[in-house]
Predicted model as a PDB file, atoms N, CA, C, CB and O in Angstrom, pLDDT in the B-factor column:
MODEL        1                                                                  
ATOM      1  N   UNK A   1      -6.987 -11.382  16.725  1.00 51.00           N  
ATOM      2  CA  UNK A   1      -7.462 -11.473  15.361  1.00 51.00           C  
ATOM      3  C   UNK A   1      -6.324 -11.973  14.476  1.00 51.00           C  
ATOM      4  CB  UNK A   1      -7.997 -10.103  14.865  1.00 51.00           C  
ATOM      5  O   UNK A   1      -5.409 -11.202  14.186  1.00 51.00           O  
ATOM      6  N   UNK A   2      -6.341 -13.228  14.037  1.00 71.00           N  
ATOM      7  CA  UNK A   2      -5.547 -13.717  12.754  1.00 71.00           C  
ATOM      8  C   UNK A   2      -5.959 -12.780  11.175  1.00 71.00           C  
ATOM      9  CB  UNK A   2      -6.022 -15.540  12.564  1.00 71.00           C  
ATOM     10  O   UNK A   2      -6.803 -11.897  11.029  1.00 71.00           O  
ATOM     11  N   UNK A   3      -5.234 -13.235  10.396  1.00 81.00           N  
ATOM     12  CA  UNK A   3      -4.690 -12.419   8.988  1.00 81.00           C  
ATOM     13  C   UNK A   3      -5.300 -11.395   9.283  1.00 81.00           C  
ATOM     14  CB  UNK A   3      -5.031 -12.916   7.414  1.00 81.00           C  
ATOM     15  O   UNK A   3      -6.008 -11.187  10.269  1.00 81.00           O  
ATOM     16  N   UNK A   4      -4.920 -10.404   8.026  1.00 87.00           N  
ATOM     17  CA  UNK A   4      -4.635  -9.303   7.203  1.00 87.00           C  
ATOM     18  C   UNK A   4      -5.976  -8.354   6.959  1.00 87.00           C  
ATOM     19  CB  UNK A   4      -4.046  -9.874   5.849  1.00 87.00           C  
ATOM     20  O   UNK A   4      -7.104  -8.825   6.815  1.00 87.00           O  
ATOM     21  N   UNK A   5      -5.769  -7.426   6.946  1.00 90.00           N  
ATOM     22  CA  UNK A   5      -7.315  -6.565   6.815  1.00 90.00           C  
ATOM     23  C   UNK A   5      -6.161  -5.417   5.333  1.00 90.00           C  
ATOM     24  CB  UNK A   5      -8.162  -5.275   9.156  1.00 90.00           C  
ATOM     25  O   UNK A   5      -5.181  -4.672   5.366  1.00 90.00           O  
ATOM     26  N   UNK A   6      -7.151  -5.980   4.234  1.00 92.00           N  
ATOM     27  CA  UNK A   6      -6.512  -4.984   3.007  1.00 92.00           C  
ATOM     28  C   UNK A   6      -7.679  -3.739   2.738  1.00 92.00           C  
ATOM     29  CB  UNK A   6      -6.250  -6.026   1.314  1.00 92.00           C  
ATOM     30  O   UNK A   6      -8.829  -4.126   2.530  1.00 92.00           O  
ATOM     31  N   UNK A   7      -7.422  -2.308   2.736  1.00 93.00           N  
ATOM     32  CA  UNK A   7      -8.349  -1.612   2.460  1.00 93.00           C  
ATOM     33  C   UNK A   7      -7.439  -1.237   0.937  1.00 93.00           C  
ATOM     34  CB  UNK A   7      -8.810  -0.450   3.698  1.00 93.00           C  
ATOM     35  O   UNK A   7      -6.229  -1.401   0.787  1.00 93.00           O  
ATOM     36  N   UNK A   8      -8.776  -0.502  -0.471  1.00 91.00           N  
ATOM     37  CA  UNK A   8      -8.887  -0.873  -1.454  1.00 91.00           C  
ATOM     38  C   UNK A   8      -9.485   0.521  -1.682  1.00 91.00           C  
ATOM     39  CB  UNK A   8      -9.476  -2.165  -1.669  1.00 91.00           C  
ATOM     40  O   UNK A   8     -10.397   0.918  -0.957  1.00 91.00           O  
ATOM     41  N   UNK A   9      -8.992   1.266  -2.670  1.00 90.00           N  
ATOM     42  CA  UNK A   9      -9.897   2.702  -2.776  1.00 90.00           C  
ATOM     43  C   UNK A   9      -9.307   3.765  -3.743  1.00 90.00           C  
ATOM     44  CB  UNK A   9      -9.988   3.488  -1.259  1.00 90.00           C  
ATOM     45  O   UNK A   9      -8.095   3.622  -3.909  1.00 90.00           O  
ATOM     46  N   UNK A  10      -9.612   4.324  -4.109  1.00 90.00           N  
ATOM     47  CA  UNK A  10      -9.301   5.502  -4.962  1.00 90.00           C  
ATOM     48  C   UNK A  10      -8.081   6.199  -4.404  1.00 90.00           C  
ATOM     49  CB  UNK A  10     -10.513   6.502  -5.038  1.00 90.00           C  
ATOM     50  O   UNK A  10      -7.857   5.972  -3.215  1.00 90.00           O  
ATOM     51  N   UNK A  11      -7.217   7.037  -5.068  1.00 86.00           N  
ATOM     52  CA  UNK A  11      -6.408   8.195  -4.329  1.00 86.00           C  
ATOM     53  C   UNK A  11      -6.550   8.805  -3.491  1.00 86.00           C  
ATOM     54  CB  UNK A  11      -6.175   8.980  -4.747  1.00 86.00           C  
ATOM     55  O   UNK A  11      -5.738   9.510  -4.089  1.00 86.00           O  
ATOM     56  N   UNK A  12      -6.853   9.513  -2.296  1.00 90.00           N  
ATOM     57  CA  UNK A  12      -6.973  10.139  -1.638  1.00 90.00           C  
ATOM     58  C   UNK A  12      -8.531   9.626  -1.219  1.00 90.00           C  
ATOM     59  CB  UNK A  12      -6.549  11.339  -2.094  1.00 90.00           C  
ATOM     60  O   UNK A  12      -9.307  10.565  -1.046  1.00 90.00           O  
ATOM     61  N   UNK A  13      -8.975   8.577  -1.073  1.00 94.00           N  
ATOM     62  CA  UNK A  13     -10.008   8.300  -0.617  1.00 94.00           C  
ATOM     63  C   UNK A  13      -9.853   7.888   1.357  1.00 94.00           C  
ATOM     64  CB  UNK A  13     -10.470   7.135  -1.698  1.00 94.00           C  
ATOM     65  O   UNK A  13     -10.818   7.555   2.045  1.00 94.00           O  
ATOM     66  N   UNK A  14      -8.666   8.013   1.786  1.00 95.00           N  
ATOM     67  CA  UNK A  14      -8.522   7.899   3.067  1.00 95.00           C  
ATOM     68  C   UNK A  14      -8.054   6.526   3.724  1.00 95.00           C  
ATOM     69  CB  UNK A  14      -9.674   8.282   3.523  1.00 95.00           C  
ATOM     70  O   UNK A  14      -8.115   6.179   4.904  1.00 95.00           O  
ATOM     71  N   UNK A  15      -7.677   6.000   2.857  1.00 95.00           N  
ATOM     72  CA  UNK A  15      -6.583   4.412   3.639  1.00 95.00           C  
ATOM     73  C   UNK A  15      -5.979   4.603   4.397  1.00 95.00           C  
ATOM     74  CB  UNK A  15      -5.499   3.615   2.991  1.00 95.00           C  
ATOM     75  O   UNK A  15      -6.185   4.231   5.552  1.00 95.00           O  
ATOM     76  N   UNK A  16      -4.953   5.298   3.986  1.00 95.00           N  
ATOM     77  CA  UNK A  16      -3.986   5.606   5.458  1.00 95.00           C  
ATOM     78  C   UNK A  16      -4.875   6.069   6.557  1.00 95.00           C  
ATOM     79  CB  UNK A  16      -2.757   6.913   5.279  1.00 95.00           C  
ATOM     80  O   UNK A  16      -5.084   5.295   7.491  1.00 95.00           O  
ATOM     81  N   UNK A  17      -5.342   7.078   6.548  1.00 96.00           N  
ATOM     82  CA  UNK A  17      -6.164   7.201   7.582  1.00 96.00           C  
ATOM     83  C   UNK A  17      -7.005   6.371   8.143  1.00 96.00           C  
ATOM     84  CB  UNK A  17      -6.717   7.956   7.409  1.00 96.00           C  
ATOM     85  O   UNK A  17      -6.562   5.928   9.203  1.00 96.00           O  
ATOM     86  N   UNK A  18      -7.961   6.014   7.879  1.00 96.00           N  
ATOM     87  CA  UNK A  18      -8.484   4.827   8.650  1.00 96.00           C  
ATOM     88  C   UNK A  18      -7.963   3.449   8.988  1.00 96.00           C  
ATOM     89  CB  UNK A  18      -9.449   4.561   8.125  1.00 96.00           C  
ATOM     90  O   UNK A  18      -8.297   2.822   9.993  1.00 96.00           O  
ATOM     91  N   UNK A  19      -7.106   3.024   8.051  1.00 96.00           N  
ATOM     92  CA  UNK A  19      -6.255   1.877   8.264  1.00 96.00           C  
ATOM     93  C   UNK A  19      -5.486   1.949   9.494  1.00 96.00           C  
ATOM     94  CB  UNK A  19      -5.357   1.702   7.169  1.00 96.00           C  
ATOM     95  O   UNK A  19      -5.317   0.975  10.227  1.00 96.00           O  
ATOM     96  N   UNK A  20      -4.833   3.577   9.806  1.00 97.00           N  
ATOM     97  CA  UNK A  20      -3.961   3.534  10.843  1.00 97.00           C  
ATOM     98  C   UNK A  20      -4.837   3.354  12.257  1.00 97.00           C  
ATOM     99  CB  UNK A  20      -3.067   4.855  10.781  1.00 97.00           C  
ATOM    100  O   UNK A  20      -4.464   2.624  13.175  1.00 97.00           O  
ATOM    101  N   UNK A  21      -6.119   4.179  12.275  1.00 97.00           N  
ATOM    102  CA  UNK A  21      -7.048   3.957  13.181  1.00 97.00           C  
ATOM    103  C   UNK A  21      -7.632   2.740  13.627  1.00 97.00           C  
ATOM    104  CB  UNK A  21      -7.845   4.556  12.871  1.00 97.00           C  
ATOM    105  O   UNK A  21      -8.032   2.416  14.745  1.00 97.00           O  
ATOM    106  N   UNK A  22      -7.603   2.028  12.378  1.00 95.00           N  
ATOM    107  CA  UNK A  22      -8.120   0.449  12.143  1.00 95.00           C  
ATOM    108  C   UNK A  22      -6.972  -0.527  12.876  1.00 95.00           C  
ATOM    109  CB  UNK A  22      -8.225   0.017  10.262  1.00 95.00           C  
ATOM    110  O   UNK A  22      -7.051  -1.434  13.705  1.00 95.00           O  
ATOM    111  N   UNK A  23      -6.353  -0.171  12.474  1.00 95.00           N  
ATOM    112  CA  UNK A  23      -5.177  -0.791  13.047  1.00 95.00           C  
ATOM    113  C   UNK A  23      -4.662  -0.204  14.441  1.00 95.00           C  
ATOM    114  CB  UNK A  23      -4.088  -0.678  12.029  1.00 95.00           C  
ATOM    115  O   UNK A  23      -3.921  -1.010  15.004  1.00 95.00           O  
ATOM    116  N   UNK A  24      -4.817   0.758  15.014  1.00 95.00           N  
ATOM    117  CA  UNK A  24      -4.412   0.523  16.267  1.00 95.00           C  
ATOM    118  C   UNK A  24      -5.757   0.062  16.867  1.00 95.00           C  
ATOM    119  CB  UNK A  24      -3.709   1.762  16.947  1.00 95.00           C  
ATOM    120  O   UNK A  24      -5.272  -0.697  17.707  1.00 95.00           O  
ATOM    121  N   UNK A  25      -6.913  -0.028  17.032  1.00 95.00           N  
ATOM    122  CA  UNK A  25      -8.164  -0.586  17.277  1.00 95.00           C  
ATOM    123  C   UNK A  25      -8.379  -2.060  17.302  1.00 95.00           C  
ATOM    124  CB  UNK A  25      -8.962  -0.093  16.398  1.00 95.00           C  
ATOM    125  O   UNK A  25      -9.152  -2.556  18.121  1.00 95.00           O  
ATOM    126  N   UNK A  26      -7.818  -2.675  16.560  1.00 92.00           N  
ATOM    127  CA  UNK A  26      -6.920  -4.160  16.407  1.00 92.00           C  
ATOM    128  C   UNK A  26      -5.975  -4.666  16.945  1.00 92.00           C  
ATOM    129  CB  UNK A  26      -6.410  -4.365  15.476  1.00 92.00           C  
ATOM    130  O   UNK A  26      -5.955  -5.874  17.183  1.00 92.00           O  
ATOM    131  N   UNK A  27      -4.900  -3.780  17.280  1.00 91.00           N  
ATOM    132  CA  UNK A  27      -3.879  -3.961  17.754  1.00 91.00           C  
ATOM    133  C   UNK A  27      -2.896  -4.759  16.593  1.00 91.00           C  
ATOM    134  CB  UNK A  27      -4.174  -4.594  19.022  1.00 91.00           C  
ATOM    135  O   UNK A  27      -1.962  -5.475  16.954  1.00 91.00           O  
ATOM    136  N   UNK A  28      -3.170  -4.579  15.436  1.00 91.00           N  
ATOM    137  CA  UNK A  28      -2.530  -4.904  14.276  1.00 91.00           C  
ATOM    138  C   UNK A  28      -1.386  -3.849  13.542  1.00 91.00           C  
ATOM    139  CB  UNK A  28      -3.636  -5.158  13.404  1.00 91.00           C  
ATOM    140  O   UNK A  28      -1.526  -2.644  13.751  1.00 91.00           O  
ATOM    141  N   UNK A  29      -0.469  -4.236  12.845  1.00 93.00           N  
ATOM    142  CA  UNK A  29       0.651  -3.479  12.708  1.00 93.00           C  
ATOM    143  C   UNK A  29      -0.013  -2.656  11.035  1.00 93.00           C  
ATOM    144  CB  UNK A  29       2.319  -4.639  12.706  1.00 93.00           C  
ATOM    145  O   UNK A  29      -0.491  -3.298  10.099  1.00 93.00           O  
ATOM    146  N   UNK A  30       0.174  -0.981  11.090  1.00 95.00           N  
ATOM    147  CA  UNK A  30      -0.497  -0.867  10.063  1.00 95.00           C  
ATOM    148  C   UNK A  30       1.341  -0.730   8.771  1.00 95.00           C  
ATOM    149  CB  UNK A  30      -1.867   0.727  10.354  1.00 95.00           C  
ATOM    150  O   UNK A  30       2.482  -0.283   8.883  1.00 95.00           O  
ATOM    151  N   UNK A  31       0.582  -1.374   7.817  1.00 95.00           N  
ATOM    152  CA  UNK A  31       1.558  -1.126   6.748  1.00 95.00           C  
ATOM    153  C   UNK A  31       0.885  -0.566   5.736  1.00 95.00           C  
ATOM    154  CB  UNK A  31       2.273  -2.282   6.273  1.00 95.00           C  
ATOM    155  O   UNK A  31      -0.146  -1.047   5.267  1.00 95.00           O  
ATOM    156  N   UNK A  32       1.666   0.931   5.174  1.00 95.00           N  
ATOM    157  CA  UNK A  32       1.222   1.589   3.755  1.00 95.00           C  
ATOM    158  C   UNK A  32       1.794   0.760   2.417  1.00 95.00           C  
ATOM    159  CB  UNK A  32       1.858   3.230   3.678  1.00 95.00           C  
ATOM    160  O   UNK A  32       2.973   0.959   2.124  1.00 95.00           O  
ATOM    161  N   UNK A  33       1.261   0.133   1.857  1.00 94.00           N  
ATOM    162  CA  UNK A  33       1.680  -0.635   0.784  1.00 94.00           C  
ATOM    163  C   UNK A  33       2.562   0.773  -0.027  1.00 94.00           C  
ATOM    164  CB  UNK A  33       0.198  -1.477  -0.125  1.00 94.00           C  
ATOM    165  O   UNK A  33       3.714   0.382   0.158  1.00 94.00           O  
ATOM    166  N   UNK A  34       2.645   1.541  -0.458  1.00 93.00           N  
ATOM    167  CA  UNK A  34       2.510   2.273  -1.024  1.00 93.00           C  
ATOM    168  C   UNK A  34       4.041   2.999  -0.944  1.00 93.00           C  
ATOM    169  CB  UNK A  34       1.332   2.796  -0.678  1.00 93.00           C  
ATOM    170  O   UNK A  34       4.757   3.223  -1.920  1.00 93.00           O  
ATOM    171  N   UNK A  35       4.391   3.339   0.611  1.00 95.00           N  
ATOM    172  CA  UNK A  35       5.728   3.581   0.942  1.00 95.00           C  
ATOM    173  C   UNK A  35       6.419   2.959   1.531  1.00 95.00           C  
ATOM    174  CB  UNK A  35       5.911   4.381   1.395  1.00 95.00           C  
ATOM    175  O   UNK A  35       7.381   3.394   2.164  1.00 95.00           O  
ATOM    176  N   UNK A  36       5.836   0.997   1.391  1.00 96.00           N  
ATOM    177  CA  UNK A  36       6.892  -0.136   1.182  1.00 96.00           C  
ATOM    178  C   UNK A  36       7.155  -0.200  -0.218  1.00 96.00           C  
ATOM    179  CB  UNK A  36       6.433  -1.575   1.686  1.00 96.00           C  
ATOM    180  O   UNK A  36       7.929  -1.152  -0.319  1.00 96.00           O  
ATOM    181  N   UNK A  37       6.936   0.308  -1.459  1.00 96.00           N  
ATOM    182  CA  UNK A  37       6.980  -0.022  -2.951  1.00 96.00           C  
ATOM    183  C   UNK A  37       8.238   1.359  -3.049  1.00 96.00           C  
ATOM    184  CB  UNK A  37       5.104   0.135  -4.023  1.00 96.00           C  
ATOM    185  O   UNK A  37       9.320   1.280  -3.631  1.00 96.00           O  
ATOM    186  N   UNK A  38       7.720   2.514  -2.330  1.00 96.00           N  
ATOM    187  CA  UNK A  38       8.562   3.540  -2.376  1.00 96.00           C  
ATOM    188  C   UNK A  38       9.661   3.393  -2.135  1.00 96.00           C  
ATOM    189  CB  UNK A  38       8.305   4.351  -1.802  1.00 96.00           C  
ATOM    190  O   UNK A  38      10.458   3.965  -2.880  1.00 96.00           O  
ATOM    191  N   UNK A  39      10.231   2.515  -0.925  1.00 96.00           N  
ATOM    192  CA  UNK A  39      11.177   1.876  -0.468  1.00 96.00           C  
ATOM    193  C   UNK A  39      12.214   0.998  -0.959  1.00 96.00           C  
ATOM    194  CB  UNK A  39      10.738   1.442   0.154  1.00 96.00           C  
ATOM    195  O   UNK A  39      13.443   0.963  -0.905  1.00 96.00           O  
ATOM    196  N   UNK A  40      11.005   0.091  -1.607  1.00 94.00           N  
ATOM    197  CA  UNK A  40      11.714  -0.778  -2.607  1.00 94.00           C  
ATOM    198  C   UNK A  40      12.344  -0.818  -3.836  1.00 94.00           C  
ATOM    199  CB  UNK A  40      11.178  -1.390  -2.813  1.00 94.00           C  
ATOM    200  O   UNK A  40      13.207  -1.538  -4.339  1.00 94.00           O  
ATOM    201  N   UNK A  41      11.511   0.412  -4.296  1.00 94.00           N  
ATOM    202  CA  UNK A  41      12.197   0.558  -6.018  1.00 94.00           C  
ATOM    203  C   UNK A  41      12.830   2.177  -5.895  1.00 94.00           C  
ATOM    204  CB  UNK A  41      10.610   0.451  -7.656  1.00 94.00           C  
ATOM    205  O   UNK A  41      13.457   2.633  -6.851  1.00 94.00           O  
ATOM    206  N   UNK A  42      12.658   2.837  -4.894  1.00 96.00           N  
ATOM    207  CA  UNK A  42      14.118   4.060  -5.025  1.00 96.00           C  
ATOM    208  C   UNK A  42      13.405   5.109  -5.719  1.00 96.00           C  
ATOM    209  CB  UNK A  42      15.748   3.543  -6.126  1.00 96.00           C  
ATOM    210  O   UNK A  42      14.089   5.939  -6.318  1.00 96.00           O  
ATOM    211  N   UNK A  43      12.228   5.206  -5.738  1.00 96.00           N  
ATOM    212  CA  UNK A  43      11.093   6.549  -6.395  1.00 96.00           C  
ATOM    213  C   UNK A  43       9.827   6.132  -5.654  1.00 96.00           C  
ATOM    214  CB  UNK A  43      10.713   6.563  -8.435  1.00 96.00           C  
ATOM    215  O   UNK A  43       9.371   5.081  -5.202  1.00 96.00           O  
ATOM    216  N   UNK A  44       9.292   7.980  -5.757  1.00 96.00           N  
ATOM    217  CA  UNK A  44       8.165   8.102  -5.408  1.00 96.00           C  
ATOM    218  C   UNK A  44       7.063   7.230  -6.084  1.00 96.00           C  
ATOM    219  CB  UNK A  44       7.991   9.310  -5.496  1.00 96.00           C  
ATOM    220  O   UNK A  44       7.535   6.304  -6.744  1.00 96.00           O  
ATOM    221  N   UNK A  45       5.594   7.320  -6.071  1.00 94.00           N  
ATOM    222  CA  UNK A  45       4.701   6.332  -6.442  1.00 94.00           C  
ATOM    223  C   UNK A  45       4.396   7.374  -8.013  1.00 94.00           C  
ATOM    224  CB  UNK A  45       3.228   5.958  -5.085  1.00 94.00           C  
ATOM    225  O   UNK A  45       4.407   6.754  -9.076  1.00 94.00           O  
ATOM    226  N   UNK A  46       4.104   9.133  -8.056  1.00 94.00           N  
ATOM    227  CA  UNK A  46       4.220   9.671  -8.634  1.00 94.00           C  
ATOM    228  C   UNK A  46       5.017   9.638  -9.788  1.00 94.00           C  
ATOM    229  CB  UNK A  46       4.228  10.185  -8.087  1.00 94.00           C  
ATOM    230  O   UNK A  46       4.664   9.973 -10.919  1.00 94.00           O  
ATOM    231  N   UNK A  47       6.387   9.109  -9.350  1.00 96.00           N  
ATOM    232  CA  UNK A  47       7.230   9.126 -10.337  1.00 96.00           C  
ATOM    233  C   UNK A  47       7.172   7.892 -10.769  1.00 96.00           C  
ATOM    234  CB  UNK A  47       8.453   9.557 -10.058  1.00 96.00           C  
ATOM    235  O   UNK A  47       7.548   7.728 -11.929  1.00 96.00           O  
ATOM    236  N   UNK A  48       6.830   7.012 -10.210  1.00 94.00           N  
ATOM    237  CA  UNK A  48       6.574   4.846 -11.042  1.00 94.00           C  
ATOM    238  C   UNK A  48       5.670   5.264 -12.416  1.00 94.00           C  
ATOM    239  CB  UNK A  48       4.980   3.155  -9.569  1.00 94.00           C  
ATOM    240  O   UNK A  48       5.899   4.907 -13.572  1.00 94.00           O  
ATOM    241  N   UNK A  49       4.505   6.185 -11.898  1.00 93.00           N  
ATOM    242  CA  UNK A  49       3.380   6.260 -12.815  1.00 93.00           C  
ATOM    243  C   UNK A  49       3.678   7.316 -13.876  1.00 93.00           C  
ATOM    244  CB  UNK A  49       2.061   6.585 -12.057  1.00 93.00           C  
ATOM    245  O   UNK A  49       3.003   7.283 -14.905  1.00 93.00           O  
ATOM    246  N   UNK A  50       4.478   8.110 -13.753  1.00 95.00           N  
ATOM    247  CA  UNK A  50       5.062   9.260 -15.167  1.00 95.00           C  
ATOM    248  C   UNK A  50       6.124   7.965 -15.691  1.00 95.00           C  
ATOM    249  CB  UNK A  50       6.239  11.311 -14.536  1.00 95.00           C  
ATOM    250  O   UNK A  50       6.073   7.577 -16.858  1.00 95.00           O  
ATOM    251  N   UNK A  51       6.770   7.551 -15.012  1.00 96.00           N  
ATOM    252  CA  UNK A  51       7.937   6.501 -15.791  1.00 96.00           C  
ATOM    253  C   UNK A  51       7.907   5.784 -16.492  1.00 96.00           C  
ATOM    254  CB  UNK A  51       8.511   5.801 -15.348  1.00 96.00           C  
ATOM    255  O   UNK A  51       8.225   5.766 -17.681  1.00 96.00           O  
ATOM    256  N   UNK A  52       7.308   4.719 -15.502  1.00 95.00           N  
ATOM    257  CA  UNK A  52       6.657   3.503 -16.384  1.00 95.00           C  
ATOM    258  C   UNK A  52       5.203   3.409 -16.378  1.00 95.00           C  
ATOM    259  CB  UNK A  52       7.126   2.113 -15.893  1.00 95.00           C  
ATOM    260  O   UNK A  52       4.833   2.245 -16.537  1.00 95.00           O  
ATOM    261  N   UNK A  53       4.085   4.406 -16.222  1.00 94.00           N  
ATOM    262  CA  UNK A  53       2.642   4.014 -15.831  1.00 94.00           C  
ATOM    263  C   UNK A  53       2.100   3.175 -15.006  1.00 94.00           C  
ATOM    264  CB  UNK A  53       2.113   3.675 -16.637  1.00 94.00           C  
ATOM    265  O   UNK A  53       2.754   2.617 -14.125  1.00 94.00           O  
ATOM    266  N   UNK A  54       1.151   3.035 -15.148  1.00 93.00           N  
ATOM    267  CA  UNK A  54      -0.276   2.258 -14.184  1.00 93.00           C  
ATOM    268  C   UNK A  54       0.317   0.803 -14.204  1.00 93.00           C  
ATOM    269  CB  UNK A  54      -2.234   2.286 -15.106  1.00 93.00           C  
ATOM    270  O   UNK A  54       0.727   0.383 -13.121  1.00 93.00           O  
ATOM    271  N   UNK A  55       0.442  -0.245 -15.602  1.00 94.00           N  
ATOM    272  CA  UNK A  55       0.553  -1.847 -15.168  1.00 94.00           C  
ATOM    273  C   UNK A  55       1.840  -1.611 -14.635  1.00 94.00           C  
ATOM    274  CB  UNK A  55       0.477  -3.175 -16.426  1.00 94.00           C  
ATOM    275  O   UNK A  55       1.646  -2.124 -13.533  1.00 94.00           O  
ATOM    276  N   UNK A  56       3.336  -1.108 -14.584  1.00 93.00           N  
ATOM    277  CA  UNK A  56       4.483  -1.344 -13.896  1.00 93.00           C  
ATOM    278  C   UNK A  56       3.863  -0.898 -12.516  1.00 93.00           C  
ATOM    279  CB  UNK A  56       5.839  -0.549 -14.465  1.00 93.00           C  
ATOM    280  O   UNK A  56       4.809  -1.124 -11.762  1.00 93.00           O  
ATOM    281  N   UNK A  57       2.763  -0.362 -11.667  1.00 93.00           N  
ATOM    282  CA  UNK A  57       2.711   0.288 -10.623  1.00 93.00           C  
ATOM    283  C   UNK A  57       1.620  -1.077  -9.827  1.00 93.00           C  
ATOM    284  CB  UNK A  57       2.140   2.036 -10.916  1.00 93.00           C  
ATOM    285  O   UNK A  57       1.760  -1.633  -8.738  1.00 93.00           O  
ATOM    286  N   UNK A  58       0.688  -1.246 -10.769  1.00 93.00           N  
ATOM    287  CA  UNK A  58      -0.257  -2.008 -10.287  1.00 93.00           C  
ATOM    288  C   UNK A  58       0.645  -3.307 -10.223  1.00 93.00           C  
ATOM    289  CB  UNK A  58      -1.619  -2.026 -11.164  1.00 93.00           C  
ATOM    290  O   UNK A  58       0.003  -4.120  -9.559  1.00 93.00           O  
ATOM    291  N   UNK A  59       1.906  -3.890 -10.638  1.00 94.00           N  
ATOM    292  CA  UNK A  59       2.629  -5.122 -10.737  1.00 94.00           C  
ATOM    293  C   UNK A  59       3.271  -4.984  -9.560  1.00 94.00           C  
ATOM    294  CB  UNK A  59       3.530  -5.364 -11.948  1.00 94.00           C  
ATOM    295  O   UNK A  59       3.418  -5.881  -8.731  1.00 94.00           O  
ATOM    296  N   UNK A  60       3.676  -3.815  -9.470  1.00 94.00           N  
ATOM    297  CA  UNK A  60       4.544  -3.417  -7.970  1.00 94.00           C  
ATOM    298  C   UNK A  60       3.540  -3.728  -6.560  1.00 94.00           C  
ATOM    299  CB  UNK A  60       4.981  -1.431  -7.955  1.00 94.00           C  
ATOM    300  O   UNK A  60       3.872  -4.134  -5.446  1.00 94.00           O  
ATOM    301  N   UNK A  61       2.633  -3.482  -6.929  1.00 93.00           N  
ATOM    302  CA  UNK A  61       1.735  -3.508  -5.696  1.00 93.00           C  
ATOM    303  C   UNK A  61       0.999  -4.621  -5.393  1.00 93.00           C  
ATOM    304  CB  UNK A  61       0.829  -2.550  -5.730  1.00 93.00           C  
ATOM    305  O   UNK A  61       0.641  -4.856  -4.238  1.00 93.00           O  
ATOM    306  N   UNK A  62       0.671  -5.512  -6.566  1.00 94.00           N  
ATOM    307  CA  UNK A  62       0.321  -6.862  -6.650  1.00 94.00           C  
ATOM    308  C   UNK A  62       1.432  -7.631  -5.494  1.00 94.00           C  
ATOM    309  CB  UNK A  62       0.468  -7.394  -8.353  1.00 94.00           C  
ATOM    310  O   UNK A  62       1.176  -8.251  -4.463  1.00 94.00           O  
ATOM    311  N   UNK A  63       2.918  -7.257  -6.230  1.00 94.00           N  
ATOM    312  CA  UNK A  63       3.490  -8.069  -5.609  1.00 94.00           C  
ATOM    313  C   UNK A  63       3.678  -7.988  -4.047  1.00 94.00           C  
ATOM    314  CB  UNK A  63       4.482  -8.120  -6.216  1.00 94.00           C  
ATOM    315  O   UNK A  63       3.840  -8.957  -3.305  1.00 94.00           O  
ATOM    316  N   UNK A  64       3.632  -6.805  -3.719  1.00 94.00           N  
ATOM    317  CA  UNK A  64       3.653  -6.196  -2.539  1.00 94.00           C  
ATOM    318  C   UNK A  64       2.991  -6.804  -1.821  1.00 94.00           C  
ATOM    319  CB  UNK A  64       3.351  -5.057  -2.485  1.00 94.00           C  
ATOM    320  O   UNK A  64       3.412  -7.801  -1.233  1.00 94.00           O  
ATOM    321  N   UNK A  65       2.068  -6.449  -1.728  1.00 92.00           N  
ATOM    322  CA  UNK A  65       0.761  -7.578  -1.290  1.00 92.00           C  
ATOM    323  C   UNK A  65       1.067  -8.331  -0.922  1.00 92.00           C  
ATOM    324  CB  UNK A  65      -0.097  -8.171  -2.015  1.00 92.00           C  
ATOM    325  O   UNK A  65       0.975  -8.578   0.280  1.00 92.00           O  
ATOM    326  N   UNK A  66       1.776  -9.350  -2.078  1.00 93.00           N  
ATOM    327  CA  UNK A  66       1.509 -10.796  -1.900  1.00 93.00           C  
ATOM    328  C   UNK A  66       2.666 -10.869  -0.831  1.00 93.00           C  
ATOM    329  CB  UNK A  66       1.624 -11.865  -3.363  1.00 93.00           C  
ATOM    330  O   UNK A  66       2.273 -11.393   0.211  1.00 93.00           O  
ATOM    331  N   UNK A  67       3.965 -10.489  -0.813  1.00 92.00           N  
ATOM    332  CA  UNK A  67       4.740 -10.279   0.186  1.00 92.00           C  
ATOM    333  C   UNK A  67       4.338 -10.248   1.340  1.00 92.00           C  
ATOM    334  CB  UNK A  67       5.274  -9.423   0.067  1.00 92.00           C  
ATOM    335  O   UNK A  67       4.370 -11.267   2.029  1.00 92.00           O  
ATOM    336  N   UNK A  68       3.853  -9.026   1.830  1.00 89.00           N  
ATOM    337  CA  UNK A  68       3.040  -8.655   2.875  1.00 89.00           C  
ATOM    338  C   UNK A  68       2.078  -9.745   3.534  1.00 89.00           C  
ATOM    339  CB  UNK A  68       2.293  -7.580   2.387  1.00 89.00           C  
ATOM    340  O   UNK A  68       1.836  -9.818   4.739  1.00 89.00           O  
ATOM    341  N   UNK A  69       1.575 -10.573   2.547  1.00 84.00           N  
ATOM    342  CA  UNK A  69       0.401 -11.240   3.354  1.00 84.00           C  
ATOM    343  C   UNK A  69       0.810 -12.562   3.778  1.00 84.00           C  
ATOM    344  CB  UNK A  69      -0.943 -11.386   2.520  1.00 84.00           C  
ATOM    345  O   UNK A  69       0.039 -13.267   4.429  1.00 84.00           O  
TER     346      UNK A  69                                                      
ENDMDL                                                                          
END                                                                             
């Protein structure tokens, strides 16, 4: 299977979880967008969104993405 499978969902609606399932079922490498951003900027996702809020978080993850894909 060529490109990327992005799942899209609320907080705790279960991405990681099924993504990781999804992804070994694929044989595709699973990546958490979420604690590659964690990685990258040196804080939790918790703390992006008390800091700077939602558009600095949703910009982080846009870009992420686009990285990723």
């Amino acid at each position: 299977m060529k490109g990327n499978i992005i799942l899209v969902g609320f907080m705790g609606a279960g991405k990681t979880a099924i993504g990781k399932r999804l992804a070994k079922r694929s044989k595709l490498t699973f990546t958490d967008t979420d604690w590659e951003i964690e990685k990258l900027i040196g804080m939790t996702i918790p703390r992006v969104f008390k800091k700077y809020g939602n558009i600095r978080f949703r910009s982080e993850e846009e870009l992420m993405l686009a990285k990723l894909s």
